[in-house]
C-alpha positions as CSV (number, residue, x, y, z in Angstrom):
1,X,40.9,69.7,76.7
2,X,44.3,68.5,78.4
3,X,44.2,67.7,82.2
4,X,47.5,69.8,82.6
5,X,47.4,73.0,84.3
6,X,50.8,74.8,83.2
7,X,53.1,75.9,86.4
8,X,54.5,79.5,86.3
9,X,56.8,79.8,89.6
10,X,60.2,78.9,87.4
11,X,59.0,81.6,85.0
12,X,59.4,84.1,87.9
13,X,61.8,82.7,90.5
14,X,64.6,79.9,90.4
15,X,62.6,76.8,91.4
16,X,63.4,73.8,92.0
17,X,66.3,71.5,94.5
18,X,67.6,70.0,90.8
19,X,67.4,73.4,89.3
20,X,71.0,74.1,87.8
21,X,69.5,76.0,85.0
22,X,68.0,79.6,86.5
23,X,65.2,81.3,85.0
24,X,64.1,80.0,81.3
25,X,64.6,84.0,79.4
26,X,61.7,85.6,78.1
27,X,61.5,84.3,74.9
28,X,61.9,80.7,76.0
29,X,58.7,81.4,78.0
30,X,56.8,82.7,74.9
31,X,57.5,79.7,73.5
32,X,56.5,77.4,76.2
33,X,53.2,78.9,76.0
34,X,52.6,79.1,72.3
35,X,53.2,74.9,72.8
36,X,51.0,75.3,75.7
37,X,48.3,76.9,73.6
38,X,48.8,74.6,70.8
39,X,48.4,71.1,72.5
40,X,45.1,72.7,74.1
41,X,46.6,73.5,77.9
42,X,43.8,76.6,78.7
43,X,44.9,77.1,82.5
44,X,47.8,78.8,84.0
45,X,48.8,78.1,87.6
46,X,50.8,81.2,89.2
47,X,51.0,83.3,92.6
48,X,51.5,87.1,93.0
49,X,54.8,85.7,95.1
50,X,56.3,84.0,91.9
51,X,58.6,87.2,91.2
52,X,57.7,88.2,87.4
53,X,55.5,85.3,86.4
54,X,52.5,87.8,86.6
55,X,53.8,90.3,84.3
56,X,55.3,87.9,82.0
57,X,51.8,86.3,81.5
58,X,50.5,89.4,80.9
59,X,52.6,90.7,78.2
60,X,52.4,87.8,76.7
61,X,48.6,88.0,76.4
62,X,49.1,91.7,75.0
63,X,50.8,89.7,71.7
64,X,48.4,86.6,71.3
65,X,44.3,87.0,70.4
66,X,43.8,83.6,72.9
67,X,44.0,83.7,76.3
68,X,45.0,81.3,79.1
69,X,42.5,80.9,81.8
70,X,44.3,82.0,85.5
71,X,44.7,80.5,88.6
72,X,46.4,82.1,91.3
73,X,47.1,83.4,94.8
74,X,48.2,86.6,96.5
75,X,50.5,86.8,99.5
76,X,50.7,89.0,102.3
77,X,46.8,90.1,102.0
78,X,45.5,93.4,103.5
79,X,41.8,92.2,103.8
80,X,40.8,96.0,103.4
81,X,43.0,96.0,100.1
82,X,42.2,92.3,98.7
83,X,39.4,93.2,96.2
84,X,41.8,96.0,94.9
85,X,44.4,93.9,94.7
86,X,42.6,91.2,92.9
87,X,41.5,93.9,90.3
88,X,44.7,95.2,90.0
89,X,46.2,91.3,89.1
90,X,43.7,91.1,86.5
91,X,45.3,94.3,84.8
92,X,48.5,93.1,84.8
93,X,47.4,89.5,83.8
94,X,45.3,90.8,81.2
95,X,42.3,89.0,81.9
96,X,39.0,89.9,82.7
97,X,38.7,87.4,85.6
98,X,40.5,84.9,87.9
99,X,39.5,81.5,87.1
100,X,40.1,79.9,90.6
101,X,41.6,82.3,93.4
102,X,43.7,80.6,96.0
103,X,43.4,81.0,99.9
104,X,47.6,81.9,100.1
105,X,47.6,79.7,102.9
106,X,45.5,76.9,105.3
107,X,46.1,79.2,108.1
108,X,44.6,82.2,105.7
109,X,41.4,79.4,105.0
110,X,41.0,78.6,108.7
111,X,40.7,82.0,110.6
112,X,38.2,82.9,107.7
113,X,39.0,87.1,108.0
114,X,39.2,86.8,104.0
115,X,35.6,85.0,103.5
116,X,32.8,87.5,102.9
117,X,36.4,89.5,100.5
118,X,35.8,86.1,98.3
119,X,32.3,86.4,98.1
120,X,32.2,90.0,96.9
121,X,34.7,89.1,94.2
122,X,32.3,85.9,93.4
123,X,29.6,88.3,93.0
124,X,31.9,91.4,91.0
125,X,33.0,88.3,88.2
126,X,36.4,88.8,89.0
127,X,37.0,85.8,90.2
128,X,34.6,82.3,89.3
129,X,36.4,79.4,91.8
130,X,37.7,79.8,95.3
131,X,40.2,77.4,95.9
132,X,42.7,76.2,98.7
133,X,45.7,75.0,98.7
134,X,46.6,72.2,101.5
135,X,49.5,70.1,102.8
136,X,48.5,67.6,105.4
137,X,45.8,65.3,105.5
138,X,44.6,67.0,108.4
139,X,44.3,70.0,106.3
140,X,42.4,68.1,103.4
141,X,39.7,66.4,105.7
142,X,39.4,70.1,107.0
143,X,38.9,72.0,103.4
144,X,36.2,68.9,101.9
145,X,33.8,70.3,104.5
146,X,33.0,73.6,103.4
147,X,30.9,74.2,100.6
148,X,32.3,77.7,100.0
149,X,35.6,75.7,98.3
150,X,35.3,74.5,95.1
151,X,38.8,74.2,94.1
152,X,41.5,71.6,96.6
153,X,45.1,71.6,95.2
154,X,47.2,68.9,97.0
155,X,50.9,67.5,96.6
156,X,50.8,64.3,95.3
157,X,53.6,62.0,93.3
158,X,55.4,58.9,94.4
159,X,56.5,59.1,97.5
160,X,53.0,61.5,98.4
161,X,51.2,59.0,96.6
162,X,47.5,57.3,96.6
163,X,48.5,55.0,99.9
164,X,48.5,58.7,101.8
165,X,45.8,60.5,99.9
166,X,43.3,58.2,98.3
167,X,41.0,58.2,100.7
168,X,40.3,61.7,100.9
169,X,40.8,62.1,96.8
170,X,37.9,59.7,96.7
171,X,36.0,61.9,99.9
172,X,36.5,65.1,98.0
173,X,35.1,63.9,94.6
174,X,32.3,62.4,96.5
175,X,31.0,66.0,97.4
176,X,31.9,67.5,93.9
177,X,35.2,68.7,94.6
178,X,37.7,69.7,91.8
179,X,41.1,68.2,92.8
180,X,44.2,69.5,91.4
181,X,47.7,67.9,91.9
182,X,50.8,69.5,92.8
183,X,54.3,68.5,93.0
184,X,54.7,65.7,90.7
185,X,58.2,65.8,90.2
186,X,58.9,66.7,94.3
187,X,60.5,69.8,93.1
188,X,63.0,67.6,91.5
189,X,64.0,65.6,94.2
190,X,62.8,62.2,92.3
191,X,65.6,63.1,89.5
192,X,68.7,63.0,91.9
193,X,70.9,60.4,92.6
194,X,70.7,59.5,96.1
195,X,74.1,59.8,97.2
196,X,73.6,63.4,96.3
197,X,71.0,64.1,98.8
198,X,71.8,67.0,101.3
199,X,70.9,68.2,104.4
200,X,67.9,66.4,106.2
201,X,66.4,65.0,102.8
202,X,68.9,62.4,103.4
203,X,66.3,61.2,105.2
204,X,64.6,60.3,102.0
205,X,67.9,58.0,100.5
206,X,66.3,54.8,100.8
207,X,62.7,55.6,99.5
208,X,64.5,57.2,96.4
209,X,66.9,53.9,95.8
210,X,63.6,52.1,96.2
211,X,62.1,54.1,93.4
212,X,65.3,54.1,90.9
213,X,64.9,50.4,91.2
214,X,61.3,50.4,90.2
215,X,62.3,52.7,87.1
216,X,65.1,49.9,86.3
217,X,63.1,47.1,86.6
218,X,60.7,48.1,84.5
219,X,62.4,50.3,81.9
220,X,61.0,53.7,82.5
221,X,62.7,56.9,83.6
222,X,61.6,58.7,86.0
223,X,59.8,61.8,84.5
224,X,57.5,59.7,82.9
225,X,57.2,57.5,85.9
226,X,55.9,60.8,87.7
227,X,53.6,61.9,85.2
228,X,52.2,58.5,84.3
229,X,51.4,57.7,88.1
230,X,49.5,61.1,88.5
231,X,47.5,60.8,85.1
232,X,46.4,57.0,86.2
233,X,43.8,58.0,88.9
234,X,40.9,59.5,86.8
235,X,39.8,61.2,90.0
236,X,42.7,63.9,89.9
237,X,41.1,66.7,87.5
238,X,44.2,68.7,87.0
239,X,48.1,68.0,87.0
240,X,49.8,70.9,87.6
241,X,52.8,70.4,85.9
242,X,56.2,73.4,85.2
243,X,58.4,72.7,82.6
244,X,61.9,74.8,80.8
245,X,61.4,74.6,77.6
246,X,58.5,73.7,74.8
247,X,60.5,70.5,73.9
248,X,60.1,69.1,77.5
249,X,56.6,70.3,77.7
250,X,55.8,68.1,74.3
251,X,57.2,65.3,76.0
252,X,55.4,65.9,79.2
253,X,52.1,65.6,77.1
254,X,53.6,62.5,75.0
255,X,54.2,60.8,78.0
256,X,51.1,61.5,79.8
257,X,49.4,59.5,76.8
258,X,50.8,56.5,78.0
259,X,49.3,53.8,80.2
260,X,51.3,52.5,82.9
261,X,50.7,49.0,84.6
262,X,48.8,48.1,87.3
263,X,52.0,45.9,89.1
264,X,53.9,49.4,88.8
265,X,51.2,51.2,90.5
266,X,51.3,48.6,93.0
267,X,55.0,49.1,93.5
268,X,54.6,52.6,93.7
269,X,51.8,52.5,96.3
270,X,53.8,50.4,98.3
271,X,56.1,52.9,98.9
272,X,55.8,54.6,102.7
273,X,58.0,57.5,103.4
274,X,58.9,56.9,107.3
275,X,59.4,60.4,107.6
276,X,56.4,62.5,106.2
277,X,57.6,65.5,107.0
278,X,60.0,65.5,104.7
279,X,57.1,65.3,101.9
280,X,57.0,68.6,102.4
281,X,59.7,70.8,100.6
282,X,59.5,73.8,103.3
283,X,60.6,71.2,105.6
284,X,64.1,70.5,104.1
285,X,66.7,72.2,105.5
């Protein structure tokens, strides 16, 4: 079974600082997940916020006999609502369950309203996993301590890489956490040139010249720099990753087949963004 969780958000929304491209149509999506399906991807990773993505996945299930397994999260929660709201997404998903339902936010996690919600779905099959997804460190030290979570999702690539999260990667598998990884790509930052940066992730010029000369110097691009780095540390169970098109999805999966050296993990690793805020896309302005 393939590590890769298949993203859904650019299905639904236009995603993405490097997206010039928009939404991939309907039938580019189909095909997406018949390559999905045939390279063995089971899960689906997608929110009741990512516009259409829901819908889509459902229709699509209404034409195949196989199904993808669903992750996602809902937005704006009325706790009074949730377990309605949850049955409701399975109709339109057309799936019997949620595989790992999603605290919207660390906020949502922390104030706990939605807990005993979550247990009443655990108990109801609609969902099997509660999961959470985090930002911060702070956050991640926070969700490894309670045993109600079995599911952490965390950014991580090569500027969020295993210098600022190994330690709690390690801490979380320790304790029989699943860890899924987000954000390989840094919503496409890592593809631009750095002269074209805008706005305050201008504040991320040099760390990006630093990595284009890494790709040079060892003759790789960067897409498979990114996916290579994430499938390296066995301890990541998941790599979420979104793709346009079935062709770049086959070559996400060729590439993830592929070793990459231990001096180019040290490079990578070596890498510290002096501004970490800025590893965090709602931060760019």
């Amino acid at each position: 079974m393939s590590r890769i969780i298949l993203g859904t958000v650019q299905f639904g929304l236009k995603y993405g600082i490097n997206n010039y491209l928009g939404q991939p149509d309907q039938f580019s999506v189909y095909k997406i997940f018949d390559k999905a399906q045939e390279i063995k991807i089971s899960t689906l990773d997608t929110a009741y916020a990512y516009g259409c993505a829901h819908a889509i996945i459902g229709k699509y299930h209404s034409l195949r006999n196989s199904k993808f397994k669903i992750n996602t999260k809902f937005s704006s929660v009325n706790p009074e609502l949730f377990i309605k709201q949850v049955a409701n997404a399975c109709v339109i998903l057309g799936t019997d369950y949620i595989d790992t339902c999603f605290y919207h936010s660390f906020q949502e996690f922390k104030n706990q309203s939605l807990k005993s919600y979550y247990n009443e779905l655990l108990t109801k099959g609609l969902i099997k996993n509660i999961g959470v997804s985090i930002y911060t460190n702070e956050e991640f030290e926070t969700v490894i301590n309670d045993p109600s979570v079995n599911v952490i999702q965390i950014p991580f690539n090569l500027f969020d890489n295993f210098s600022q999260r190994g330690e709690l990667i390690l801490k979380a598998k320790a304790v029989g956490k699943t860890i899924q990884v987000r954000s390989i790509f840094l919503q496409g930052l890592f593809f631009m040139k750095p002269d074209a940066l805008k706005g305050n992730t201008v504040g991320l010029k040099e760390e990006l010249v630093i990595l284009k000369n890494i790709a040079k110097d060892f003759n790789i691009t960067i897409s498979d720099l990114c996916i290579r780095y994430a499938f390296h540390y066995k301890e990541i169970d998941n790599i979420i990753i979104g793709v346009d098109t079935a062709e770049q999805l086959q070559s996400n999966i060729n590439s993830s087949r592929n070793i990459i050296s231990s001096e180019v993990i040290d490079c990578i690793n070596k890498i510290q963004v002096k501004n970490t805020s800025l590893l965090y896309p709602y931060n760019w302005k």
